[in-house]
C-alpha positions in Angstrom: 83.0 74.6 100.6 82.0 72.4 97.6 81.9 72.5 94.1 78.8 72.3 91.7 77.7 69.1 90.8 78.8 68.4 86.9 77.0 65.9 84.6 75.5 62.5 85.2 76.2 58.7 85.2 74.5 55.7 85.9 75.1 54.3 89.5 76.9 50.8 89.4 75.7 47.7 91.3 77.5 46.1 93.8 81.4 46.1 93.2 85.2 45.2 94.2 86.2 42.2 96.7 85.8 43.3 100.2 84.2 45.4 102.5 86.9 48.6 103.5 86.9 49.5 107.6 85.2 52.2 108.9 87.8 55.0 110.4 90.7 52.7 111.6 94.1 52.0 110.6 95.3 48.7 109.4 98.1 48.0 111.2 101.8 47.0 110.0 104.8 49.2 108.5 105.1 52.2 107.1 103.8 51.5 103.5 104.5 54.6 101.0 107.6 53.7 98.7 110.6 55.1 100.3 113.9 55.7 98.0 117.2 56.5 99.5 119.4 58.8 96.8 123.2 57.6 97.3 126.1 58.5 94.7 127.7 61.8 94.5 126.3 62.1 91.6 122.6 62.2 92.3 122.9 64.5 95.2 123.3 67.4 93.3 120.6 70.3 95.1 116.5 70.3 94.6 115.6 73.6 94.7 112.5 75.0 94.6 109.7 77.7 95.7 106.6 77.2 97.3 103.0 78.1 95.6 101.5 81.4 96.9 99.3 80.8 99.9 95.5 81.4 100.3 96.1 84.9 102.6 94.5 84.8 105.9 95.7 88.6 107.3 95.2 88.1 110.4 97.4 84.9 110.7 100.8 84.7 111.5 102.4 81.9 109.4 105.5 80.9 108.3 107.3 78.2 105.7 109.3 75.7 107.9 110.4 71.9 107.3 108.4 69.9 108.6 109.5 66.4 109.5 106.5 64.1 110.3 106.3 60.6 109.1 104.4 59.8 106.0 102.2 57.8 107.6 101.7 55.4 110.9 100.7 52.5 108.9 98.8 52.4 105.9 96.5 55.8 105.5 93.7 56.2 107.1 90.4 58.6 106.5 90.7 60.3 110.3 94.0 61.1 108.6 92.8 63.6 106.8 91.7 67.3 107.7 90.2 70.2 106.2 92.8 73.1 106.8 92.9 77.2 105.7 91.7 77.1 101.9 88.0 76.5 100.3 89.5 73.0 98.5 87.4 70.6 100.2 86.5 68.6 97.3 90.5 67.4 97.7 89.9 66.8 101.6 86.7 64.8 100.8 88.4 62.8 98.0 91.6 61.9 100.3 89.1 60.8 102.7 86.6 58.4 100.7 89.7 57.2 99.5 91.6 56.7 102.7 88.0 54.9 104.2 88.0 51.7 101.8 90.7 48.9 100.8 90.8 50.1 97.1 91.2 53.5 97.9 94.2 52.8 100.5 96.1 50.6 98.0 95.8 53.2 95.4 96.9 56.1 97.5 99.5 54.1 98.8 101.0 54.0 95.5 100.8 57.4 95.0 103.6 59.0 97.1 107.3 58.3 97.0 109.6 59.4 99.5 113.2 60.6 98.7 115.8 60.6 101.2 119.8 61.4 101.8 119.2 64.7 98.9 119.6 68.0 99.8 117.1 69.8 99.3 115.8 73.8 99.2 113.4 76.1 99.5 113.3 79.4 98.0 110.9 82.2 99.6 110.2 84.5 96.8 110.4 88.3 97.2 107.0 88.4 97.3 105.8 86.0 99.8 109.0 87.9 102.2 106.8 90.7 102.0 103.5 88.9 102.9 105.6 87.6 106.0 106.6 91.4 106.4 103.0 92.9 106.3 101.9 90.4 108.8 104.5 90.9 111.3 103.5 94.8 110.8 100.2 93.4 112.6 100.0 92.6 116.1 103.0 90.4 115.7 104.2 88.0 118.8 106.7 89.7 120.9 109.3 87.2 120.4 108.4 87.3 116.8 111.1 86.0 114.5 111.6 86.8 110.6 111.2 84.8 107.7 114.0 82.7 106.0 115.3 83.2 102.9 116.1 79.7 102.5 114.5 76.6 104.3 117.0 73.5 103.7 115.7 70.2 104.2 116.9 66.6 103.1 114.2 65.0 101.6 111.2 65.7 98.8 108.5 63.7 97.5 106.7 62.3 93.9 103.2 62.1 92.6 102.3 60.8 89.4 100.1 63.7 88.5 102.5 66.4 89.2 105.9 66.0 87.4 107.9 68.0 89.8 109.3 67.5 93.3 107.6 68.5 96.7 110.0 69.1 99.6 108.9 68.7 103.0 108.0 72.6 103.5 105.0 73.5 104.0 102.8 76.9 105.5 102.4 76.9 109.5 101.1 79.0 111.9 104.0 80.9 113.2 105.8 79.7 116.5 109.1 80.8 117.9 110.1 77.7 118.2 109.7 74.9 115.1 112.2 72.7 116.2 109.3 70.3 117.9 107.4 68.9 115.8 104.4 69.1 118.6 104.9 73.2 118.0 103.9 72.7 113.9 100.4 73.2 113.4 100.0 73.6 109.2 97.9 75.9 108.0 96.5 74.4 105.3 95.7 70.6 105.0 97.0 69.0 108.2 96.0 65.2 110.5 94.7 66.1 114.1 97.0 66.6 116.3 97.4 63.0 117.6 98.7 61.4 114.8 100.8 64.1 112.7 101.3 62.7 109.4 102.1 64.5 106.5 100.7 62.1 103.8 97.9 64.7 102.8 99.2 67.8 102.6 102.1 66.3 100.2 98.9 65.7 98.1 97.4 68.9 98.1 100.8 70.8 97.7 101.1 69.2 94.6 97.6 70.0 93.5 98.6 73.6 94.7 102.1 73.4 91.7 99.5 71.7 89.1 96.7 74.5 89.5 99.5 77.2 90.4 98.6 78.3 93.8 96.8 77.4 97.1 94.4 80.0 96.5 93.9 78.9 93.0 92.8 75.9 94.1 90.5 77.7 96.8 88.6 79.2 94.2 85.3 77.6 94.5 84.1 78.8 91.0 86.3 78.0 88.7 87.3 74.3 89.6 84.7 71.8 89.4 84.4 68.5 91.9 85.0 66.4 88.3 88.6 68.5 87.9 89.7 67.5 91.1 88.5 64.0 90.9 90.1 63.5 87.8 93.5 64.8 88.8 93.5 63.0 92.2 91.9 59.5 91.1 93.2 59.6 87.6 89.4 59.0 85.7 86.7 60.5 85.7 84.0 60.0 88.7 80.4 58.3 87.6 77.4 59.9 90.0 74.2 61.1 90.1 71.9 64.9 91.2 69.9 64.8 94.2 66.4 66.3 94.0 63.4 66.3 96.1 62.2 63.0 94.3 65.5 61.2 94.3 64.4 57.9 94.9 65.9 56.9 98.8 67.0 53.2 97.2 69.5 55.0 95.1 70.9 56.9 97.7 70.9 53.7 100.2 72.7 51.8 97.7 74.7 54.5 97.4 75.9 54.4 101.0 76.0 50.4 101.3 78.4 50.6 98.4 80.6 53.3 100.0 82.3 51.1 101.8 84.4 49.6 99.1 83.9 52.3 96.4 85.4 55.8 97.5 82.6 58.2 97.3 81.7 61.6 97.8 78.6 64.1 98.6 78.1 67.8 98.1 76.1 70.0 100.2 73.5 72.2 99.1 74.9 76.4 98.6 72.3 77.3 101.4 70.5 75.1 104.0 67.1 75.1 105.2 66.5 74.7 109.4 64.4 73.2 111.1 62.8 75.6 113.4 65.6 76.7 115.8 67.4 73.5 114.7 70.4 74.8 112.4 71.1 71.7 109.7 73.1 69.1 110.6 75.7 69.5 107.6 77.9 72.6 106.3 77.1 73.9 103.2 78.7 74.1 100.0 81.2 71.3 101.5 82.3 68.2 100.3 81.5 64.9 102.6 82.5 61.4 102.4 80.0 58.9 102.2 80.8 56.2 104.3 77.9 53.3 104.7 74.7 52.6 105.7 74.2 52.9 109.8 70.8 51.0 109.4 68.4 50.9 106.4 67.1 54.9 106.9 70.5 56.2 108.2 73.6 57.4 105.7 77.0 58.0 107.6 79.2 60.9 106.6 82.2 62.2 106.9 83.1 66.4 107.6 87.0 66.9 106.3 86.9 69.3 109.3 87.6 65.7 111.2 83.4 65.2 112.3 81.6 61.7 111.6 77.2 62.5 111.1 74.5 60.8 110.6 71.6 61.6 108.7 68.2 60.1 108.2 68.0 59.5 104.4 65.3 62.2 103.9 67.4 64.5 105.4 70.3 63.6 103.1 68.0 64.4 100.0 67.0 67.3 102.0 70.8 68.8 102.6 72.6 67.4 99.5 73.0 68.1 95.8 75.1 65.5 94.5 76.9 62.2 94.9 80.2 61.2 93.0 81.8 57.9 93.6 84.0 55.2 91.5 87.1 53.3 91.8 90.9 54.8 91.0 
């Protein structure tokens, strides 16, 4: 899913230092700012409750702690996946950032991680009945309820949310959460492989700021220029795509992709080719990533696929291109 295309700007010219790395992570340390809270004082309880979910009925899920890592290194675009909510404007955004040097920096900045707190989790009344209705429905056999209370000992910051997000988050239901191999998140997640939780502390707080997960599913009513806003902190700069978009501006587009973090949006509906179904979702947010050769754009699907597309077929599939620095 995607979000319409909203206003216009001229395209820049060549900008920023260096060239980012395609896919990869740049090796060294942990990098996110990490505090730990000491002092009787200061360790007085976080409490809070978790924004409503986007319901899937026929999904088993849970709230748990989950107790991944941050990061493995400095984030890194096949960090990020698409999970169970329409949002992938946010997925798309987390990933053109994640793919060049600016875009790491800044989103390295953006997290800080507070440790040595207690912290708590309140499940309202009414997501305890959402757990209830769905254990009504073909529930495991060794299915275990819902509790009131999920205690933790650490919570995270982000500038544009001025609350706290603890390290709870929605997962498909297991009997045993205890392994962290056994958490698979509902909503945004990292493959399998590499388990960090640096995106999905992003999105939950851009679940708090718009009020829910499904709020923020809600195709509609938030534009890509809301989300880009909130997560980059300025507005984007891009340009439409129609049939006689000249293919210069979207090459130079996708040469500059790999040091400015930038985005494309599909088309509502898709044309095929035949029997050929298109090579793109629609209505879904990509991140550009660079020219393969001087006819072929490389892109990136939040639902963790890398394409590449002829340019004609770009103009063919896509509506829009945003891009500029945070």
């Amino acid at each position: 899913m995607t979000l319409p295309y909203q206003g216009s700007a001229r395209f820049p010219g060549p900008l920023g230092a260096g060239r980012g790395t395609v896919g990869g992570r740049l090796p060294g340390p942990l990098q996110f700012k990490q505090v730990e809270v000491k002092g009787a004082a200061t360790k007085a309880t976080r409490t809070v409750q978790m924004p409503a979910p986007w319901v899937h009925k026929d999904e088993h899920t849970r709230i748990v702690k989950v107790d991944w890592p941050l990061s493995k290194g400095m984030p890194a675009m096949n960090d990020v996946r698409q999970g169970g909510v329409s949002n992938c404007p946010v997925a798309a955004i987390l990933a053109a950032l994640a793919h060049t040097e600016i875009g790491r920096k800044y989103l390295d900045g953006m997290i800080t991680e507070y440790t040595g707190v207690p912290v708590k989790t309140v499940v309202s009344g009414a997501l305890m009945k959402m757990f209830e209705d769905q254990s009504a429905n073909d529930a495991p056999g060794d299915y275990k309820t819902q509790e009131k209370e999920v205690i933790s000992n650490r919570y995270f910051t982000v500038p544009f949310y001025k609350g706290e997000v603890h390290d709870t988050f929605y997962a498909t239901y297991s009997d045993d959460f205890s392994k962290s191999s056994n958490i698979e998140l509902v909503f945004m997640r990292s493959p399998d492989n590499v388990n960090v939780l640096w995106p999905a502390v992003i999105e939950k707080a851009c679940a708090f700021v718009l009020g829910s997960y499904a709020e923020m599913g809600n195709a509609h009513k938030h534009s890509v220029n809301e989300f880009w806003e909130l997560l980059v902190g300025k507005k984007p700069d891009g340009f439409e795509i129609t049939e006689t978009t000249d293919f210069d501006k979207i090459r130079n587009a996708g040469n500059d992709a790999k040091r400015i973090p930038t985005i494309g949006a599909t088309k509502e509906k898709l044309e095929s080719s035949g029997n050929v179904a298109p090579p793109v979702s629609a209505f879904h947010g990509h991140a550009i990533l660079r020219m393969l050769d001087a006819n072929t754009i490389e892109v990136f699907d939040p639902n963790g696929r890398t394409i590449a597309l002829s340019l004609a077929d770009f103009r063919k599939h896509f509506l829009a291109v945003y891009y500029g620095y945070p």
